[in-house]
C-alpha positions as CSV (number, residue, x, y, z in Angstrom):
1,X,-0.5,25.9,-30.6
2,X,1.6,23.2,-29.4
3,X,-0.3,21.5,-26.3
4,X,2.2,20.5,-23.5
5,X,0.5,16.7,-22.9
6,X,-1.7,14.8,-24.8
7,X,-2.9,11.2,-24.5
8,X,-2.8,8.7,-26.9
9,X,-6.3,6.6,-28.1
10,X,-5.5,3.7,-25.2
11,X,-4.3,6.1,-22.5
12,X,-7.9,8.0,-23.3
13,X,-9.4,4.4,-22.9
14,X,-7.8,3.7,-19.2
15,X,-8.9,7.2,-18.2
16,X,-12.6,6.8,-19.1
17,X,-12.2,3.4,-17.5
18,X,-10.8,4.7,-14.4
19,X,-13.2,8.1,-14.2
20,X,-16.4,5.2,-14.5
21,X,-14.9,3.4,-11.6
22,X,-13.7,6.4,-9.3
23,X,-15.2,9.9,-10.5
24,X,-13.0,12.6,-11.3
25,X,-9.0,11.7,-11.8
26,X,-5.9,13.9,-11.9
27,X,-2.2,12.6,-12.9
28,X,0.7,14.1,-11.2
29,X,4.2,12.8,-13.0
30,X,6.3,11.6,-10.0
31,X,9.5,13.2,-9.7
32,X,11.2,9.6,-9.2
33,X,10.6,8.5,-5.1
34,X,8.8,5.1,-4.9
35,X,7.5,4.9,-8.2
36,X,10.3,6.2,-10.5
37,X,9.1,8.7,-13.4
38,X,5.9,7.3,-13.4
39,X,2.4,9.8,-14.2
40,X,0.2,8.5,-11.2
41,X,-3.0,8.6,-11.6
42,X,-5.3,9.5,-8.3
43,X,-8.9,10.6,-7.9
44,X,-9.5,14.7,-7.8
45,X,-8.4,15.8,-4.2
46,X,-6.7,12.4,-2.9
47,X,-3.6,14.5,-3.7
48,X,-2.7,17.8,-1.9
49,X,-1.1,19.9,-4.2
50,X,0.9,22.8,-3.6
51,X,2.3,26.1,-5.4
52,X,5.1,24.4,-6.5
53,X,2.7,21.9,-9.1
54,X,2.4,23.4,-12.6
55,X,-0.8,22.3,-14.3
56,X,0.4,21.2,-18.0
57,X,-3.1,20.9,-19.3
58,X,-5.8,18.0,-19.7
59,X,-5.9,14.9,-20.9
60,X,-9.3,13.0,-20.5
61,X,-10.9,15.6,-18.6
62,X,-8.4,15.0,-16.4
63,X,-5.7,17.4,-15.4
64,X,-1.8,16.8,-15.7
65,X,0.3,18.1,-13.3
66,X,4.1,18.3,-12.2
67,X,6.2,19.7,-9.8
68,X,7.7,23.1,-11.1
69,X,11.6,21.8,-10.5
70,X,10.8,18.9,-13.0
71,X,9.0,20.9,-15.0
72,X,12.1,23.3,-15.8
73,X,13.7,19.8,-17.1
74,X,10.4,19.3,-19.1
75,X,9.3,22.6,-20.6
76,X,10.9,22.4,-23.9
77,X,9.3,18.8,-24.6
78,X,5.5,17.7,-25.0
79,X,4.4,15.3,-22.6
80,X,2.4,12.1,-24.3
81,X,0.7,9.7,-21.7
82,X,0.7,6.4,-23.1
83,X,-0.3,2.9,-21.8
84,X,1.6,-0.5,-21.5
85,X,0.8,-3.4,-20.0
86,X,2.2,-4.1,-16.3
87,X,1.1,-3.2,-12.9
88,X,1.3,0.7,-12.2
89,X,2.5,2.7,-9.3
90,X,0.6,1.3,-6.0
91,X,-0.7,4.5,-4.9
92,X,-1.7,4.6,-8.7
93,X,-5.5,4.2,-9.6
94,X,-3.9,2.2,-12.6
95,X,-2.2,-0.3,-10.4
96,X,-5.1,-2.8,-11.0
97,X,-6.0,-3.2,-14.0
98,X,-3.0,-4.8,-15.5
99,X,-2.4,-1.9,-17.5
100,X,0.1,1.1,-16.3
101,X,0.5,4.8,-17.5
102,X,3.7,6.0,-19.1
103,X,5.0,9.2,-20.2
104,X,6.6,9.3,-23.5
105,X,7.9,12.4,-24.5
106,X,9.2,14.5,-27.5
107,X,11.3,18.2,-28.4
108,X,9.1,20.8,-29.2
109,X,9.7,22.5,-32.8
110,X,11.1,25.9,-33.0
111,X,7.5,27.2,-33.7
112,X,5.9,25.4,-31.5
113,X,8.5,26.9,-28.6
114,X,7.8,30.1,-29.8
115,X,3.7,29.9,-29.6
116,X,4.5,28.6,-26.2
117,X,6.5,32.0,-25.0
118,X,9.7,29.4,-24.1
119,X,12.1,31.3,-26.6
């Protein structure tokens, strides 16, 4: 089945980094306020979420989550959280290691929409 966000090797790498340093993470992709469209990255509970945040799946161990608005923007496309050098978000657990999250993104296939229930 098509899995709605994956990680790629060096995104995998910062997580393990980050869960050594601060326990269990989670990533919520920002919706575009201070920190644009950036996944930030925050340790489990730091952020209150709410019955609007869809949980994508796991990447890491750690879960992915979004609002439900973006989501209906996003659905049709597989989320892939990458890394690149740069400073991250500041309310980002990323933000100091010189290395930032980013979400990359492609279009489902037709079978992969249909194992997902989306057509």
């Amino acid at each position: 089945m098509g899995e709605r966000v994956k990680a790629t090797e060096e995104a995998l790498a910062l997580i393990h980094l980050l869960r050594d340093k601060h326990g269990p993470i989670m990533f919520h992709q920002s919706g575009g306020c201070c920190d644009g469209s950036s996944p930030m990255c925050y340790p489990v509970g730091d952020l209150i979420l709410g019955d609007q945040d869809v949980c994508l799946g796991e990447v890491g161990d750690a879960q992915f989550y979004m609002h439900k608005n973006q989501y209906e923007y996003w659905k049709h496309t597989q989320i892939i959280l990458d890394v690149v050098d740069g400073r991250g978000g500041m309310f980002s657990l990323d933000g100091v290691e010189g290395k930032r999250f980013l979400t990359r993104s492609r279009a489902f296939s037709k079978e992969e929409l249909t194992e997902l229930n989306l057509i």
